[in-house]
N, C-alpha and C positions, 0 to 999 in steps of 0.2 A: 527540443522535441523528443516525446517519446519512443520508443521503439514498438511496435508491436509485443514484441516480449515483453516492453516494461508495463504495457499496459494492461497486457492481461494478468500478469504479477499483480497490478494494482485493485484489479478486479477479485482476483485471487482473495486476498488479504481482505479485503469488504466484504465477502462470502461467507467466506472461512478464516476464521483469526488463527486458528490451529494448525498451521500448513508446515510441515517442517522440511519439505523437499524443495522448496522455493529456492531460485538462482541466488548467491550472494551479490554478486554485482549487479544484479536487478534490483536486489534490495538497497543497497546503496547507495545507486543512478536516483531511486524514489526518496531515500533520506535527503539527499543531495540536492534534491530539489522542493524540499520540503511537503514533502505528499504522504509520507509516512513518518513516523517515528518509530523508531525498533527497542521497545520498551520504557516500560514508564519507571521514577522513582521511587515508586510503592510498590511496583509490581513481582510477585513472588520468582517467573522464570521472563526471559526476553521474548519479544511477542512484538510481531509487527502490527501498528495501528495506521488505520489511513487516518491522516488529518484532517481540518475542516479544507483548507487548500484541495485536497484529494479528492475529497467529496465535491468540491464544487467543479472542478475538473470531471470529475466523472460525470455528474449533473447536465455539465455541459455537452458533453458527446453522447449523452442519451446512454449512458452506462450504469445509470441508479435507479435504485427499486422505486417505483410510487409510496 
């Protein structure tokens, strides 16, 4: 289960991809459960992505844009 913190982290990150003040064990609680990934292979600096898992989470709790 998420925490409040983790989840508005998660919300966070879906917003704003450019957040650099974001908790690191929030970040990791989200990698950890597959909801984010904290950079991609190609990608020039580390950058947290929600994934589709994330998305559908969010989806779920009425946390995503139309």
């Amino acid at each position: 289960m998420l925490s409040p913190h983790e989840f508005a982290t998660l919300m966070l990150i879906k917003d704003a991809k450019h957040q650099s003040d974001l908790d690191h064990a929030d970040l990791i609680a989200l990698a950890d459960r597959d909801l984010i990934i904290i950079g991609l292979p190609d990608a020039p600096c580390i950058v947290p992505c929600v994934t589709d898992r994330g998305h559908a989470l969010l989806a779920r709790l009425g946390a995503a844009q139309p």
